[in-house]
C-alpha positions in Angstrom: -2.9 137.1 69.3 -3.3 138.0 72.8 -3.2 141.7 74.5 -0.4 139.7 77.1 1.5 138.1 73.7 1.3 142.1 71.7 2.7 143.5 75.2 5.1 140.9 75.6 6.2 141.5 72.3 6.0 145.2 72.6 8.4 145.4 75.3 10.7 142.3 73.9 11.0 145.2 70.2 11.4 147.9 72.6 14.4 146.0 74.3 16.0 144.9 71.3 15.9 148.3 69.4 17.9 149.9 72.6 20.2 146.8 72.7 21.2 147.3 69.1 21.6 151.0 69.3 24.0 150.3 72.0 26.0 148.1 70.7 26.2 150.7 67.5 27.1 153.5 69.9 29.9 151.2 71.6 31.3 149.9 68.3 31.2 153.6 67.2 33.3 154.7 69.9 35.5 152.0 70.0 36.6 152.2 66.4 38.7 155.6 67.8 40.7 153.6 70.5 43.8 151.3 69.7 44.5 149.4 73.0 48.0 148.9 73.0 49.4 147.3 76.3 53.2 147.2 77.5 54.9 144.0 76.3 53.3 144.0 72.8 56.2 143.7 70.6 56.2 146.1 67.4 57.6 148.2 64.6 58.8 151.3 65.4 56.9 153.4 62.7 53.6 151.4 63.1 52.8 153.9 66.1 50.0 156.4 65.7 50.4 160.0 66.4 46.8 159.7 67.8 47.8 156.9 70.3 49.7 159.0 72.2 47.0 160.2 74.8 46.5 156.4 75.6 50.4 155.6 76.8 54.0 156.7 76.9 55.0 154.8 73.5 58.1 157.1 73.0 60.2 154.7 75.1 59.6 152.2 73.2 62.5 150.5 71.9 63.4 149.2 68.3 65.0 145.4 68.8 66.5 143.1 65.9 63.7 140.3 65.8 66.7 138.1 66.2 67.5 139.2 69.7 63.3 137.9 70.2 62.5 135.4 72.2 61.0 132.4 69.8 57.5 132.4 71.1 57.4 136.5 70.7 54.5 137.4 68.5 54.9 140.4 67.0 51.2 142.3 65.8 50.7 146.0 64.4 48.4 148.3 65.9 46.0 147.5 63.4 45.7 144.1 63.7 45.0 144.6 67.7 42.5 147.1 67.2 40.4 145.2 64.9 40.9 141.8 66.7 39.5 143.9 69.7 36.2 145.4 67.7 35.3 142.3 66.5 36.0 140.6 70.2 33.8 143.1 71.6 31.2 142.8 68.9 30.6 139.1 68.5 30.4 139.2 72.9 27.9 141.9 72.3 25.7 140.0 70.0 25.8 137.2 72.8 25.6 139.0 75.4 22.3 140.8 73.4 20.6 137.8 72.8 20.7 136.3 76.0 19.7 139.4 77.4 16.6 139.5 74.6 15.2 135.9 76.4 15.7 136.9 79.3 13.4 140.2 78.0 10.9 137.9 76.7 10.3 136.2 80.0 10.0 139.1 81.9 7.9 140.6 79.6 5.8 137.9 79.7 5.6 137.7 84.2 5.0 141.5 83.8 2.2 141.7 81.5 0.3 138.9 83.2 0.6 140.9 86.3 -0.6 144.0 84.8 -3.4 142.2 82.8 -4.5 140.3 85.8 -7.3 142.8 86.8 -8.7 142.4 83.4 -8.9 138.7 83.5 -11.0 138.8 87.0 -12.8 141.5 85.2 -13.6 138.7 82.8 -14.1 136.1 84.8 -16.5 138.0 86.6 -18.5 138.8 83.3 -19.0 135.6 82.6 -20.3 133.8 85.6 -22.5 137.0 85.5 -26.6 135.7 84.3 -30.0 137.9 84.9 -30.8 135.9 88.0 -26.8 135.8 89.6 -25.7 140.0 89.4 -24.6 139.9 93.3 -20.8 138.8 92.0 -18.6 141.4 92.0 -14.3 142.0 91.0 -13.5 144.6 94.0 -10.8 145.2 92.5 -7.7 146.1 95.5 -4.8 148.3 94.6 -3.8 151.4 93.6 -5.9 153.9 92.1 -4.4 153.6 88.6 -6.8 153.4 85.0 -7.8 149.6 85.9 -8.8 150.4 89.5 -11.2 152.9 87.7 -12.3 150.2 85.5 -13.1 147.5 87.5 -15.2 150.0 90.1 -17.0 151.5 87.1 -17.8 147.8 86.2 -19.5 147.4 89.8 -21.1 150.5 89.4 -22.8 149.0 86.7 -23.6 146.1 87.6 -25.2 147.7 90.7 -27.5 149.7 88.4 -28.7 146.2 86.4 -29.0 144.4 89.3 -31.7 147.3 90.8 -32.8 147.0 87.1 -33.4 144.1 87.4 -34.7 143.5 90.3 -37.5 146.1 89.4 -38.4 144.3 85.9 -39.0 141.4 88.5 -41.7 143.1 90.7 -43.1 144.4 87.5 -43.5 140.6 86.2 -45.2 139.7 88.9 -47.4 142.2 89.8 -48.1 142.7 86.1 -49.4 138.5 86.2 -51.6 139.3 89.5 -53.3 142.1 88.2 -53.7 141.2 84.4 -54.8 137.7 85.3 -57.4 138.7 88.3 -59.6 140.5 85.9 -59.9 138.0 83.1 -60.8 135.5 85.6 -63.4 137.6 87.1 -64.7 138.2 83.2 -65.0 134.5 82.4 -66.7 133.4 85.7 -69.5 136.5 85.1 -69.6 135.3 81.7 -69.7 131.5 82.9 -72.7 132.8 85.3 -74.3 134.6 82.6 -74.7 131.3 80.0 -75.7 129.5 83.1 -78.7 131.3 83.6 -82.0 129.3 82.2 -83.3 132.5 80.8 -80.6 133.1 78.8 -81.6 133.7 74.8 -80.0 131.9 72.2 -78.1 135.2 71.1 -76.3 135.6 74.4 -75.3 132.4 74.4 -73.4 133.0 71.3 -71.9 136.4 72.4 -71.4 134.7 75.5 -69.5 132.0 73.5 -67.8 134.4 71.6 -66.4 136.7 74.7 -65.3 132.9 76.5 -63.3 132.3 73.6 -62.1 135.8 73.5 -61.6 135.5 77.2 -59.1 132.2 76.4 -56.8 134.2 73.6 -56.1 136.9 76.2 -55.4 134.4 79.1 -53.2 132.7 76.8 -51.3 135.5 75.2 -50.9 136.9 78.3 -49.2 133.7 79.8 -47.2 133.6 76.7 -46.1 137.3 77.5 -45.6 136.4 81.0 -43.2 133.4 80.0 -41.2 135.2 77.3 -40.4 137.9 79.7 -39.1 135.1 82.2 -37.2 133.3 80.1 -35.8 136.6 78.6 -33.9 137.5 82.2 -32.4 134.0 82.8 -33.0 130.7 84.7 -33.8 131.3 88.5 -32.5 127.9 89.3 -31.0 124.8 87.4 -32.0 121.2 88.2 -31.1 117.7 86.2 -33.8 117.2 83.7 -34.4 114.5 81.2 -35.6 116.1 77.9 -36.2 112.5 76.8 -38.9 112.7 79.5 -40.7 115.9 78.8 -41.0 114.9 75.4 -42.7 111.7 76.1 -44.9 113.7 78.7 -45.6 116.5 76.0 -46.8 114.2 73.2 -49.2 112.4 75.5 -50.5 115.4 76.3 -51.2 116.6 72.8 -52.8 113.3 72.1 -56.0 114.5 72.3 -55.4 117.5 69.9 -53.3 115.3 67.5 -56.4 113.4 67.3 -58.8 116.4 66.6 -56.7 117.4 63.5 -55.9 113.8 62.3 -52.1 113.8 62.7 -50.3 111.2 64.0 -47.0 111.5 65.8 -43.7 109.6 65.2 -41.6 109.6 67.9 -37.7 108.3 68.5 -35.6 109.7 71.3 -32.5 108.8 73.8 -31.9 109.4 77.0 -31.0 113.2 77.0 -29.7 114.9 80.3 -29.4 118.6 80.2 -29.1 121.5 83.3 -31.7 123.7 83.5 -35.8 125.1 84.4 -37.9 121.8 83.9 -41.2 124.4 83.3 -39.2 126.0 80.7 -38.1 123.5 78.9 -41.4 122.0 79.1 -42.8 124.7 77.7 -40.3 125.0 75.1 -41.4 121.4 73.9 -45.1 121.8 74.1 -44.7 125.0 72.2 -42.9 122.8 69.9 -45.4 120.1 69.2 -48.6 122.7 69.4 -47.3 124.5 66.3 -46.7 121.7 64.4 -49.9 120.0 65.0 -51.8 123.0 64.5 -49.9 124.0 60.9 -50.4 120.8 59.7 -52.8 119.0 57.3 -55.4 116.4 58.1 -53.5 113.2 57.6 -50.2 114.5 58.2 -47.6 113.6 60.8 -45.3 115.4 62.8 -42.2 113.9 63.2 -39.6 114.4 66.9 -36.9 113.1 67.0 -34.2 114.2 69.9 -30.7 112.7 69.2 -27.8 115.2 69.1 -30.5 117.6 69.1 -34.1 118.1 69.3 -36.0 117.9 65.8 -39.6 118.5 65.2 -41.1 118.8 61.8 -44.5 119.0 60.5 -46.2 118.4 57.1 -48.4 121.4 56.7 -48.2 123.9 54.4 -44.8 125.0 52.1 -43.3 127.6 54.2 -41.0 129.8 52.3 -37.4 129.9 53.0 -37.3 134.1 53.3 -40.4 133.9 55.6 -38.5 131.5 58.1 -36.9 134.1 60.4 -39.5 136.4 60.7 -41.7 133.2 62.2 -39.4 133.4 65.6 -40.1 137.3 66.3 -43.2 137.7 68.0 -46.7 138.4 66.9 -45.0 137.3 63.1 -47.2 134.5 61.0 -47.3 133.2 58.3 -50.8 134.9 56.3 -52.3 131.6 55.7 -51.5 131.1 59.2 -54.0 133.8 60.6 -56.6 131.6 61.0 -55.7 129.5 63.8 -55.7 129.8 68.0 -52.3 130.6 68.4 -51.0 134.3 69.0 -47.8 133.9 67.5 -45.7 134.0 70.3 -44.8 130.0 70.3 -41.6 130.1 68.2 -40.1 133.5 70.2 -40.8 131.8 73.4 -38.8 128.4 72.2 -36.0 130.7 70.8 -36.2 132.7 74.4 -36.0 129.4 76.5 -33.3 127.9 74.9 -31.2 131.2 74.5 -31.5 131.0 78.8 -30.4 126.8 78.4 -27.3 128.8 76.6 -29.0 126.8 73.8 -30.1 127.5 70.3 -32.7 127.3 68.0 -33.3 127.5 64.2 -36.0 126.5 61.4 -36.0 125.6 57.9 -38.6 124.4 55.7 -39.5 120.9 55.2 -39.4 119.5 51.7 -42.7 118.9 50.4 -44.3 121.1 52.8 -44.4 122.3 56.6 -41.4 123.1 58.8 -38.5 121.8 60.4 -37.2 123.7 64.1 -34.0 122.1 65.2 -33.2 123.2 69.3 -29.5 122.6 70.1 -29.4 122.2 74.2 -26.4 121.4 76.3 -25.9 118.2 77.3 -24.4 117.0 80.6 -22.0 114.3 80.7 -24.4 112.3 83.0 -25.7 109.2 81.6 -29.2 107.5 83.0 -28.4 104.3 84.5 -29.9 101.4 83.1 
C-alpha cells in the first residue's frame, strides 16, 4: 500500500469516526424533543407535561372524531417523535455516506499534493548515476519539513558530486603516474637484455623482472578499470554484444591454441546501451578465465541468447567457493598458479552492475565453471 493510499485512508477513518459521532450526538439530542405542529389532530391526555416549553398545547381542543373530516389522520405524540428519529437518522446515514466519497476523493487530490515533493524527490534519485549528479529537485515553497528535505537532499548531492569529482582526478593521475614508472622499468630492463655483454644470469633475472614488470602493468590496468566501472558509464552508445563476442574470441585464438581448447560459439544479434570498452572488457575477461582454468583438450562453451553464457571445463569448482571467486584478489588454491591477478570476475561483476546488468556463476557439471551476465536489451533489432 502506498503512503498516498494509508493517508487517504487516514483522513477518509478520521472523517468517518467524526461523522458517526455526530450523528450519535444529534440522535441523542433529538430523542428529548417531540415536534408537535398546529393542525396535528390528537387525544387530549396523550400530551406531555415536558412538551410544554415547545408550544401552547393548553388550547387545544378535544373534538368527537365524528365531527373529523374523513381524510383527518389522527397520530400520538409518540408515533411523531419516532417517525421523526428515524426520518432524521436514515437521512443521516445518506447524507454520511455521500459525504464519506466525497472524503475519499479529496483525500486522495490532497495527499498527492502534499506527496508531490517526494515524488520529484524520487524521480530525481533515480535519473541520479556517478557520471550525471548535476540534476537537482529545487524544491519551491514554503519552508515547511519537505522544503527541508528536498534542500538537505541537494546538499548532498553537492557533497558526492565534489566527491566525486575528486575520486576522478585521483583515477587519472593515479594511471599517469603508476604507469610512467613501470614503463620506464621495462624499457631499462629491455635495454639491459639488449646489451651483447649481457651474462646468461641477467638474462634470466632480466626475464624474471619483465615478467614481473607485465603482472603489475596488468593488475594495475585491472585496478584502473574496476575503479571506472565502479562510478558509472561516462557515456552510452548502441553496441552489439553479438559483435564483441565474435571480436573477443578471435582475439583469444591464439591463446586458445596455446592451452589446446577449442571454442564453441552460438550467438544472436544482441543490442544493448552502454561503454563499448567496458563491455569489451567484460567479455574478454570472460573468455581469458575460462581458457586459462581449463584443461588441455577442453572447450569453452559462449553462448549469448537471452543472456550471455560462458563455461569452461577445467577443474570441479565447489559450489561454497563460487561467490568468493567475484570479490577481488579471491582464487581458487589450485588456481594460484596461473597469470591472472584475480581481479577478472570483480571487474565483469563491476561492468555489468554499471550496464544496470548482472552477473552470477555456478559450477559446471563434470568440472569448470559456468558465469551467466544478464544485460539489458534494447528493443532495436539489426536489420537484415
Amino acid at each position: 500500500m502506498t503512503l498516498r493510499t494509508r493517508l487517504t485512508a487516514w483522513y477518509a477513518g478520521v472523517f468517518l469516526i467524526a461523522g458517526v459521532a455526530l450523528i450519535g450526538l444529534n440522535y441523542w439530542l433529538l430523542s428529548d424533543f417531540s415536534p408537535l405542529n398546529d393542525g396535528v389532530a390528537v387525544q387530549r391526555g396523550l400530551i406531555p407535561t415536558e412538551m410544554a416549553p415547545y408550544g401552547d398545547y393548553t388550547r387545544v381542543d378535544a373534538i368527537e372524531a365524528s365531527q373529523l373530516p374523513a381524510d383527518t389522520l389522527v397520530v400520538s405524540a409518540a408515533q411523531v417523535k419516532t417517525d421523526v428519529m428515524s426520518t432524521v437518522l436514515w437521512q443521516s446515514i445518506i447524507a454520511l455516506v455521500v459525504a464519506a466519497i466525497l472524503a475519499v476523493w479529496l483525500g486522495w487530490v490532497v495527499a498527492g499534493r502534499v506527496l508531490a515533493p517526494l515524488h520529484s524527490i524520487t524521480s530525481t534519485a533515480h535519473r541520479l548515476e556517478a557520471e550525471r549528479l548535476d540534476q537537482r529537485i529545487e524544491l519551491d515553497g514554503p519552508p515547511d519539513e519537505l522544503k527541508e528535505l528536498a534542500d538537505t537532499f541537494d546538499g548532498m548531492l553537492d557533497r558526492l558530486a565534489s566527491s566525486f569529482d575528486s575520486q576522478k582526478r585521483f583515477v587519472a593521475n593515479a594511471s599517469h603516474e603508476l604507469r610512467t614508472p613501470l614503463a620506464v622499468q621495462r624499457t631499462l630492463i629491455e635495454v639491459a637484455l639488449a646489451d651483447p655483454e649481457a651474462t646468461p644470469d641477467m638474462r634470466k633475472l632480466g626475464a624474471h623482472l619483465l615478467d614481473t614488470n607485465e603482472r603489475s602493468e596488468k593488475l594495475i590496468d585491472g585496478l584502473l578499470l574496476l575503479a571506472r566501472s565502479d562510478r558509472g558509464l561516462a557515456t552510452r552508445e548502441l553496441v552489439w554484444l553479438d559483435e564483441i563476442v565474435d571480436d573477443e574470441v578471435e582475439s583469444c585464438a591464439a591463446l586458445a591454441a596455446s592451452k589446446e581448447v577449442t571454442f564453441e560459439v552460438s550467438t544472436r544479434p544482441y543490442l544493448v546501451e552502454g561503454d563499448p570498452v567496458l563491455l569489451a572488457q567484460l567479455v574478454g575477461n570472460l573468455l581469458r578465465n575460462a581458457l586459462l582454468y581449463n584443461k588441455p583438450g577442453g572447450t569453452v562453451t559462449v553462448r549469448l541468447d537471452r543472456e550471455l553464457v560462458v563455461s569452461n571445463t577445467g577443474p570441479t569448482v565447489p559450489a561454497e567457493a563460487v561467490p568468493g571467486l567475484f570479490e577481488p584478489f579471491r582464487r581458487l588454491r589450485d588456481r594460484t598458479g596461473t597469470a591472472g591477478s584475480g581481479l577478472g570476475l570483480s571487474i565483469v561483476q563491476s561492468v555489468a552492475r554499471a550496464h544496470q546488468g548482472s552477473a552470477k556463476a555456478r559450477p559446471n557439471g563434470g568440472g569448470g565453471l559456468v558465469v551467466q551476465v544478464n544485460l539489458p536489451e534494447t528493443g532495436v533489432r539489426q536489420p537484415s
